[in-house]
C-alpha positions, 0 to 999 in steps of 0.5 A: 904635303899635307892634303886637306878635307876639302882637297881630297874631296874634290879630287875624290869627285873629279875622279868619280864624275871622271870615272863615271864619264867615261862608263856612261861613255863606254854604255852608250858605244855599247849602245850604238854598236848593238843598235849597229849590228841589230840594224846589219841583221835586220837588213842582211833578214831583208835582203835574204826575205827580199832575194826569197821573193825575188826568186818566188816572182821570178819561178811564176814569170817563168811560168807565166812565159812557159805559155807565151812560146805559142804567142810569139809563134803567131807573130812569125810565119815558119814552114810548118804555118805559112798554109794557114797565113795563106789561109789568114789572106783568103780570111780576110778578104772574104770578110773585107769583101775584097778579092785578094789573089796572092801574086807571089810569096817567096820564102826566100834562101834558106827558111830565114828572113823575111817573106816576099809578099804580093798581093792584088786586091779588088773591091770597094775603096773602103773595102780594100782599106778596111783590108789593109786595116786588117792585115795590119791588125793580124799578130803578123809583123806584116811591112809593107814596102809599097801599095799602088791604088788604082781607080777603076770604072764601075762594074755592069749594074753597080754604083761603086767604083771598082779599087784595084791596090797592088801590095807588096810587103815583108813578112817576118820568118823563121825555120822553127825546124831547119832539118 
């Protein structure tokens, strides 16, 4: 079989485009696998930068709670604080110009648990509320469990009537040394 000029020259450029088919195709997955593995480096880069900051925010949150211990403390009363709540109650009424007399305060079994809490208040209406509102206000996490209001007369040379409110409320504790 005789090949002719022309046959051997478009099976010469069969094999050619062929040839050069299948190399630019062999290029381009060479392309995308480097471009793949640049893209792997570059997120495992991100993920290593990321985990380095990660632990950098994470070392200045420790530091910034290291002093929040004294802050969480005010919240609680514990055996070693709870003259200076008395104290706190005593505070308030006099700047509320209320009488506050402390029925009852009872740590309860154990140190732990919340404090029984009892108080008597005299004083102007407004003056026992803005006591309340007060007491409610303290970093103290204070519940109160109930409040009687109780209108009195008013007292010799006085215009304004004389509140009673009986208090009775659940202070938060712990025995931060139970030894």
């Amino acid at each position: 079989m005789k090949y002719t000029r022309t046959t051997l020259t478009i099976f010469l450029s069969i094999l050619i485009a062929t040839a050069s088919f299948f190399g630019w195709t062999y290029v381009v997955y060479k392309a995308y696998a480097v471009a793949r593995d640049h893209a792997l480096v570059r997120a495992d880069l991100s993920a290593a930068m990321s985990a380095e900051q990660t632990t950098d925010q994470e070392q200045q949150f420790l530091a910034s709670v290291a002093g929040t211990h004294t802050s969480i403390d005010s919240y609680f009363i514990t055996r070693d604080t709870i003259v200076s709540f008395i104290e706190e109650l005593e505070t308030l009424g006099t700047h509320a110009h209320v009488k506050a007399d402390i029925v009852r305060l009872d740590p309860g079994s154990g140190g732990m648990g919340p404090l029984v809490l009892e108080l008597n208040l005299s004083g102007a209406y407004s003056d026992v509320v803005y006591y309340l509102a007060l007491l409610e206000a303290s970093p103290r996490m204070v519940s109160v469990d109930t409040l009687a209001l109780i209108r009195g007369g008013n007292t010799k040379g006085s215009s304004v009537d004389v509140w009673t409110a009986q208090l009775s409320a659940h202070v938060q504790n712990y025995d931060a040394n139970p030894n």
